[in-house]
N, C-alpha and C positions, 0 to 999 in steps of 0.2 A: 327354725327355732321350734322345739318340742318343748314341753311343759310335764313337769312331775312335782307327784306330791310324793316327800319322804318322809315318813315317822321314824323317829330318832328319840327315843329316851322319853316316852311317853309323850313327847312333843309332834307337832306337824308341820311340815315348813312345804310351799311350793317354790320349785324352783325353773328356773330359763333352759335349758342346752343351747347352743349351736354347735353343728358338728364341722367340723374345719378339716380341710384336706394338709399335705403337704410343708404346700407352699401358704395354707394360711388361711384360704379363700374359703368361704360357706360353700356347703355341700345342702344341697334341695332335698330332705328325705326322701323324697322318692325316688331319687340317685343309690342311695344305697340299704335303705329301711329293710327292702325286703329279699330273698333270696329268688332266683327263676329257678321253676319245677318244670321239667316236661311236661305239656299238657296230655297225654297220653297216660302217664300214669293217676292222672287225676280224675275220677270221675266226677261227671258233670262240670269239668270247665271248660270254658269257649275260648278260641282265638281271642284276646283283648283282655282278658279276665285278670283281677288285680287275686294273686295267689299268697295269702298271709301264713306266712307259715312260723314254729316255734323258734324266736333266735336260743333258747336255752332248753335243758330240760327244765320240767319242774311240775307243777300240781295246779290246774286250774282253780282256782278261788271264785271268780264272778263274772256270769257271763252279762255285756249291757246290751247284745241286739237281738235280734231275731229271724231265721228266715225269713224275707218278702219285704223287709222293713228297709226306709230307701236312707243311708248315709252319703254325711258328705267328708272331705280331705279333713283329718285329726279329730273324725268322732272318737272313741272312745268303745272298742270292741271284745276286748276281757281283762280280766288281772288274773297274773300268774303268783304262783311262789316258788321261787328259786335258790337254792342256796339259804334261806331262810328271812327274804329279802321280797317285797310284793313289786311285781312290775308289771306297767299298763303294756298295753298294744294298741294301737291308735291303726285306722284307717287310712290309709296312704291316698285316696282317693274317692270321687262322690262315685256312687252307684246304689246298688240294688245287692241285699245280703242274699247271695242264691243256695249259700251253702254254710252251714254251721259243723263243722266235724269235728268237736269236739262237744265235752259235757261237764257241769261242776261238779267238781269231786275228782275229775279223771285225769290223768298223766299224760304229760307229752316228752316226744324227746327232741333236740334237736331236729329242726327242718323240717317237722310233721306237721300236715296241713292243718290250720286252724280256723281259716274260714275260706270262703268264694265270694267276691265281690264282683258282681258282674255290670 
């Protein structure tokens, strides 16, 4: 189950997800949350390393961690804007931020790495 807050018409509402496969059944975000990148083309990541990358384009708005700073599974790691529409990205797992590759203000496209979680 993921958690979003949507502003709608000057209002704020938080809501539930669950993401459901096929046949029905819940899906674990970290089943499908995030996309695998060669580690190769990634500098500074390790075998094991949780690889966040942009599911959209769009315009960073807010970053909430920091290099060296230690998260755990659904902290809270930026807000995008897409489409004209603000969406979080959440931490699929506990570690250690090893890497921040992006910056507010700055553009992503599709699949571009956003952070290193080692």
């Amino acid at each position: 189950m993921r958690k979003f807050r949507v502003h709608l018409n000057g209002r704020t509402y938080e809501v539930a997800v669950e993401e459901i496969d096929e046949t029905g059944k819940a899906v674990h975000p970290s089943e499908t949350s995030f996309r695998t990148v060669p580690l190769t083309t990634i500098p500074g990541a390790s075998k094991g390393d949780e690889i966040i990358t942009a599911p959209m384009p769009g315009k960073i708005l807010s970053l909430y961690v920091e290099e060296g700073q230690k998260v755990v599974e659904g902290d809270l790691i930026l807000s995008m804007e897409a489409m004209k529409m603000q969406s979080d990205i959440f931490c699929g797992r506990a570690g250690m931020v090893k890497k921040i590759a992006v910056q507010e203000g700055g553009s992503v496209n599709t699949g571009d790495v956003i952070a290193i979680i080692g």
